[in-house]
C-alpha positions in Angstrom: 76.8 102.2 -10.9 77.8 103.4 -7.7 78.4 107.2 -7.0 82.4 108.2 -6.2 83.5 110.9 -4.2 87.3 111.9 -3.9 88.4 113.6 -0.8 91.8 116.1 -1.5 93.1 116.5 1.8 96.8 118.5 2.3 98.0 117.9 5.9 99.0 121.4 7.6 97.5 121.0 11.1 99.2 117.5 11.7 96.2 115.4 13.0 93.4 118.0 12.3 93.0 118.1 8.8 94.1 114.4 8.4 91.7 114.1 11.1 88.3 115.1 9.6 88.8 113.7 5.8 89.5 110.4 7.1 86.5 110.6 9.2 84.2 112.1 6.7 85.8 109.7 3.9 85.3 106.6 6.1 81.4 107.8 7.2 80.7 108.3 3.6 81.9 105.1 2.5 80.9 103.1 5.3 77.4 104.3 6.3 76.3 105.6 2.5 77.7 103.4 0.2 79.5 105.4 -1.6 83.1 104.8 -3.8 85.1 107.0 -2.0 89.1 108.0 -2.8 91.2 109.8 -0.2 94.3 111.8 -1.5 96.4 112.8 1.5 100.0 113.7 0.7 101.0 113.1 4.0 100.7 109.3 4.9 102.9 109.7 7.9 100.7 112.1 9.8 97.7 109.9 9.0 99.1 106.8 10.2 99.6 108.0 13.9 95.9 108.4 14.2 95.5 105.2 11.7 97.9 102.7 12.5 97.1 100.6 9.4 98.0 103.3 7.2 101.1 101.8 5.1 103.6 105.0 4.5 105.1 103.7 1.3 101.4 102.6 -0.4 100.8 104.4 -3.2 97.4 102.9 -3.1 95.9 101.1 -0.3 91.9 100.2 0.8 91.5 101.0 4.3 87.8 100.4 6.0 85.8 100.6 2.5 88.3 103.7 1.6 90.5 103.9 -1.3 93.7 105.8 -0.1 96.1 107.3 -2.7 99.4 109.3 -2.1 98.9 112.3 -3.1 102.7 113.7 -4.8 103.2 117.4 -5.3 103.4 115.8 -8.9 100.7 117.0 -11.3 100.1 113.7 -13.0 98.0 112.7 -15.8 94.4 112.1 -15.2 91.5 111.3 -17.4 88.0 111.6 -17.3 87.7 107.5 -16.2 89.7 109.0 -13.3 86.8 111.9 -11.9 85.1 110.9 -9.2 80.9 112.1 -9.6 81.5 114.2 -6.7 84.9 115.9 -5.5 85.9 117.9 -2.3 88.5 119.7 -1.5 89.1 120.2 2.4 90.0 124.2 3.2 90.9 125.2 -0.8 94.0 123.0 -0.7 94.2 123.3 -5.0 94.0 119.9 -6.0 96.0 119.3 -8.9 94.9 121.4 -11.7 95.6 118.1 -14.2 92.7 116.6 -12.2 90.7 120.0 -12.6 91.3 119.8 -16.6 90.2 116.2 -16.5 87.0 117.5 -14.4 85.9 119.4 -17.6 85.9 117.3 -19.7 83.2 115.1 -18.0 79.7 114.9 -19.0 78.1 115.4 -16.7 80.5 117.1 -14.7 81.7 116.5 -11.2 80.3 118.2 -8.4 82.8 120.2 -7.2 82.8 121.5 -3.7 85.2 123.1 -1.2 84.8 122.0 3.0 85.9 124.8 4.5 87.1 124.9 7.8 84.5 125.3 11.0 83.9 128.7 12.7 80.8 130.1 14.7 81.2 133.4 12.7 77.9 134.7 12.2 78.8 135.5 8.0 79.4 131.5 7.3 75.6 131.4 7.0 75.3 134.0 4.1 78.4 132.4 2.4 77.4 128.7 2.9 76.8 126.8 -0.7 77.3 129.6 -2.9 78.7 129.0 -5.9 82.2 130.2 -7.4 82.4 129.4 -11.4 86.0 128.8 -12.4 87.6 131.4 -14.7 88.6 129.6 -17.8 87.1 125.5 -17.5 82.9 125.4 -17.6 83.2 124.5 -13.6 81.5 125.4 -10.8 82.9 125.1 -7.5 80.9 125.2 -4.1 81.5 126.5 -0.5 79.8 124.6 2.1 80.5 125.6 5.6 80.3 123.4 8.6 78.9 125.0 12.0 76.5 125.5 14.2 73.1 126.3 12.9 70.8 124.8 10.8 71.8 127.5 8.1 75.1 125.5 7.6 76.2 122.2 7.2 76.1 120.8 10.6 78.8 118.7 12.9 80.8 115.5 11.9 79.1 112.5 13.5 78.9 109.1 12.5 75.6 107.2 13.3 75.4 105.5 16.3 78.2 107.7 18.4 75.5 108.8 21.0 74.5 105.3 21.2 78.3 104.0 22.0 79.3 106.6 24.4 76.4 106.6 26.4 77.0 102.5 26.9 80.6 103.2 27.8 80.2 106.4 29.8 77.2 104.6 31.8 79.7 101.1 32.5 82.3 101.8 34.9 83.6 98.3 34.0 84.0 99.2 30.5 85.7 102.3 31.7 88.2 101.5 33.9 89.0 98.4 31.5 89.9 100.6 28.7 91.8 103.2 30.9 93.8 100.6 32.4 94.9 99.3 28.8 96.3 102.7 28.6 98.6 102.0 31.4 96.3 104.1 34.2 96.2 102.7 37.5 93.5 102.3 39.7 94.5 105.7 41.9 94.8 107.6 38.5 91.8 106.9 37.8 90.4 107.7 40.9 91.7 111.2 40.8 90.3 114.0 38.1 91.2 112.8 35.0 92.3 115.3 31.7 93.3 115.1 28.6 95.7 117.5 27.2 96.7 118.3 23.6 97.5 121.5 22.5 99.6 123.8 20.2 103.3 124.2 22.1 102.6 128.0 23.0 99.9 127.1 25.4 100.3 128.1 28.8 101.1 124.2 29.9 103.2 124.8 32.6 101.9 127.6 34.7 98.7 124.9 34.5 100.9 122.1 35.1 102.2 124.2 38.5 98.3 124.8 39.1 97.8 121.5 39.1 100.7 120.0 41.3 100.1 122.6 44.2 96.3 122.6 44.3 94.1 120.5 46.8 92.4 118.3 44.2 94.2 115.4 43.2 94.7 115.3 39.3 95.4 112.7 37.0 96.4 114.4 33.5 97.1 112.4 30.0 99.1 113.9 27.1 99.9 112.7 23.8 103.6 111.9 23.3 105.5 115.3 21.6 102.4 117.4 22.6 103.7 120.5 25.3 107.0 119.0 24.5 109.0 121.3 26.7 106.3 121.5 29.7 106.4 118.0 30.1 109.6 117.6 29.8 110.2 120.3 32.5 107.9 118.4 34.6 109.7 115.3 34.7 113.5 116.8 34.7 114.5 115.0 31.8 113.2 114.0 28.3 109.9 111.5 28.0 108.7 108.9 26.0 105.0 107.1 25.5 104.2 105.4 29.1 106.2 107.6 31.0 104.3 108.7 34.3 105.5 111.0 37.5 103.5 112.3 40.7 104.7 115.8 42.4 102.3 117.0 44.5 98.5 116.4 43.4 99.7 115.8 40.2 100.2 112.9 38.1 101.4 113.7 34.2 101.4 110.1 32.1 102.5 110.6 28.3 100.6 108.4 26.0 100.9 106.6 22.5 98.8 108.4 19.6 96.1 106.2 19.8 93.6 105.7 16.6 90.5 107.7 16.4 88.2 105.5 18.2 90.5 105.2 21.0 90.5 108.9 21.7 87.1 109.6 21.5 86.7 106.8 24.3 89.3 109.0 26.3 87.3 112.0 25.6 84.6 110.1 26.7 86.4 108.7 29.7 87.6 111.9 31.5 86.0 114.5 33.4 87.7 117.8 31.5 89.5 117.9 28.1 91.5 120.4 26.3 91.5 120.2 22.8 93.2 121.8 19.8 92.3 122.6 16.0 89.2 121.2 14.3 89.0 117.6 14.6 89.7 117.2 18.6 87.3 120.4 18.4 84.4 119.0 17.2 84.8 115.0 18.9 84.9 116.7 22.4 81.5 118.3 21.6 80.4 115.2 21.3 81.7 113.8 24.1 79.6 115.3 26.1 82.2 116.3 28.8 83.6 119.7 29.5 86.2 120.9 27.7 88.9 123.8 26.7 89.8 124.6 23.3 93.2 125.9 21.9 92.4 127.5 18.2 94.9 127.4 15.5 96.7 130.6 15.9 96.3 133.0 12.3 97.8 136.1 11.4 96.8 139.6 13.4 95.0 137.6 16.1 92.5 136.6 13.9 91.4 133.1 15.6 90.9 135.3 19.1 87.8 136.6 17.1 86.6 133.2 15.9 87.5 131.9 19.7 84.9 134.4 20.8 82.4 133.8 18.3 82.2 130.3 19.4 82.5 131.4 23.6 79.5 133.5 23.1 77.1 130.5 21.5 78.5 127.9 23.4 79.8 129.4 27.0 76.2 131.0 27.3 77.5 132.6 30.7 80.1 130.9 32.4 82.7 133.6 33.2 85.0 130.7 34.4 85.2 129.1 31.2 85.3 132.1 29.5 88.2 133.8 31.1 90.1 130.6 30.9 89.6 130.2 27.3 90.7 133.9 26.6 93.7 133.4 28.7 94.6 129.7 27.8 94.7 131.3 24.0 96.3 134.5 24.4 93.3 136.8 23.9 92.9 138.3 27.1 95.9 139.1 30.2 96.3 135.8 32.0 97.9 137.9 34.9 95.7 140.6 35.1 94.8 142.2 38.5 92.7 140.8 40.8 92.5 137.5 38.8 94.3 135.7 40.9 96.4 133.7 38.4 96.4 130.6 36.8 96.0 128.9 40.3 92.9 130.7 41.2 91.9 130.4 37.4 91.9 126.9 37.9 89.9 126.9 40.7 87.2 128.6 39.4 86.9 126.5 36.3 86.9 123.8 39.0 84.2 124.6 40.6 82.6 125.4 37.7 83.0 121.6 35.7 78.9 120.5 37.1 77.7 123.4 35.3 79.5 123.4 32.4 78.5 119.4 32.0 75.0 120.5 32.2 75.2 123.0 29.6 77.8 119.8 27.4 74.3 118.0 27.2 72.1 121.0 26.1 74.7 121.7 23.3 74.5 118.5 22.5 70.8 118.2 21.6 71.4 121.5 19.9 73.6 120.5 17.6 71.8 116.8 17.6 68.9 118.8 15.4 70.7 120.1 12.8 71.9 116.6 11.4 75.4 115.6 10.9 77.8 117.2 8.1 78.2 113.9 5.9 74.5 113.1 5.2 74.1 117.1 4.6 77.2 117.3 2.4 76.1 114.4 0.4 72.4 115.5 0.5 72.9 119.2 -0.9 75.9 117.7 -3.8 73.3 115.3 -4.7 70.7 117.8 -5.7 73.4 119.5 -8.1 74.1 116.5 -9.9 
């Protein structure tokens, strides 16, 4: 009999959390063999990164995955229903039908909660503990993505070094796949980003950077992402394959494109910003510079996580560092003697060889501490 494994997954973050259950659901299923269920109660979200995804499907099979609307309806469930092993992404409650059904297994589910990934120092002393439920004989554990070996590791399917190094070393390949994008050849000639952020980014005083600056820059952004920034760029409302030059700049709005298309854009350009968890974690691997935009939480509490993760990964570079701070709102992005986002720029500039050096180290780092499905699967394994 094969082992299952359902996946709860409750779309807040839009892409993000949509994002890395569909990738750990599909790895699982695909590279481990296992029966895997994905409940997602927002099939619209998940198709713009899954265009196969059909919205009205109650149940569908996408790539070896089982994919089930998840109502706000309890429903009945009974124990035929439990999968061996279930997880919860970021304590989203799955329905507590399903968690009465759970108990009355034998043997019982393993029952585990993926939180969300932070380099805070305390995820190591909190990773796997256990959490017994207060009325059912259930047991619920924490695991922790991150950055160490004392947590659960990174997302990465087998074989992604292997495929971005052949694409990243083919400038055929390249310039093939940008150009199904829409890019011309002078776009792609000039520095190429990708942007996607959360709308209170400072995307226009960039965008300004950018167009008056000496360095020709080509930059991508998903359609609806810096909505307003774009569209103040342009001088009139945008769609997907809308494009405009003033001054160095060149701003071309793209499609959503499915997950394997946008890590090859990662892949592709020379600087990325990205935005929650999921983007997080691919640019990483993409081995390519890269800005990150954290989710904002109440009483500036992501500025703390932001530096947790500057101060492991930056490992010195004072132009990242300050941009970071400032591109998130944790630090005074017109502070004396910093020149402003146009000198900001141009120190981050300057900076990008570096910072692609210190992309590879980070890499390798990481590389060591195995990927977060095989861990996952490894560590619920030895509870069963």
């Amino acid at each position: 009999m094969s082992l299952t494994l359902s996946v709860f997954c409750k779309v807040v973050d839009n892409y993000g959390d949509i994002g890395i259950c569909w990738r750990l659901a599909r790895q699982l299923a695909v590279e481990h063999g296992v029966a895997v269920t994905l409940w997602v109660d927002d099939l619209a979200s998940f198709r713009r990164i899954c265009p196969s995804v059909d919205v009205a499907a109650a149940t569908q099979t996408i790539e070896s995955v089982a994919v089930r609307h998840w109502c706000t309806q309890d429903g009945q469930f009974q124990s035929a229903d439990i999968a061996n092993i279930v997880i919860e992404f970021f304590g989203c409650d799955i329905p507590p039908g399903y968690i009465e059904a759970m108990a009355q297994c034998e043997p019982r589910p393993v029952w585990l909660n993926l939180e969300g990934l932070t380099a805070e120092e305390w995820v190591e002393g909190c990773h796997t503990l256990p959490s017994s439920h207060p009325r059912l004989p259930l047991t619920k554990h924490f695991y922790f993505p991150g950055f160490t070996g004392k947590t659960g590791g990174l997302l990465r399917e087998t074989g992604l070094a292997v495929a971005r190094h052949a694409f990243q070393h083919d400038g055929t390949v390249r310039s093939a796949f940008l150009s199904r994008l829409g890019m011309t050849q002078q776009e792609q000639q000039a520095l190429l980003v990708s942007l996607f952020c959360y709308p209170y980014a400072p995307v226009f005083a960039l965008l300004q950077a950018w167009q008056h600056g000496g360095q020709p820059v080509t930059c991508v952004v998903p359609e609806g992402v810096a909505a307003d920034a774009v569209q103040a760029f342009f001088g009139k409302p945008v769609k997907a394959g809308d494009v405009a030059t003033h001054g160095a700049l060149t701003l071309r709005v793209l499609p959503f494109i499915p997950q394997p298309d946008y890590d090859r854009l990662l892949w592709a350009c020379d600087l990325n910003f990205v935005r929650g968890e999921d983007s997080w974690v691919r640019a990483q691997w993409a081995g390519k510079p890269f800005v990150w935009h954290i989710y904002a939480q109440d009483e500036n509490l992501h500025h703390k996580k932001l530096r947790a993760f500057l101060q492991r990964y930056s490992d010195g570079q004072p132009a990242l560092d300050d941009f970071s701070l400032c591109w998130n709102g944790a630090a005074d992005a017109d502070a004396e003697g910093q020149g402003g986002w146009a000198a900001r720029w141009q120190r981050l500039h300057a900076a990008l060889p570096s910072l692609a050096a210190r992309a590879a180290v980070w890499e390798q780092q990481m590389l060591a501490h195995g990927d977060l499905a095989s861990n996952l699967l490894q560590f619920a394994n030895s509870l069963r």
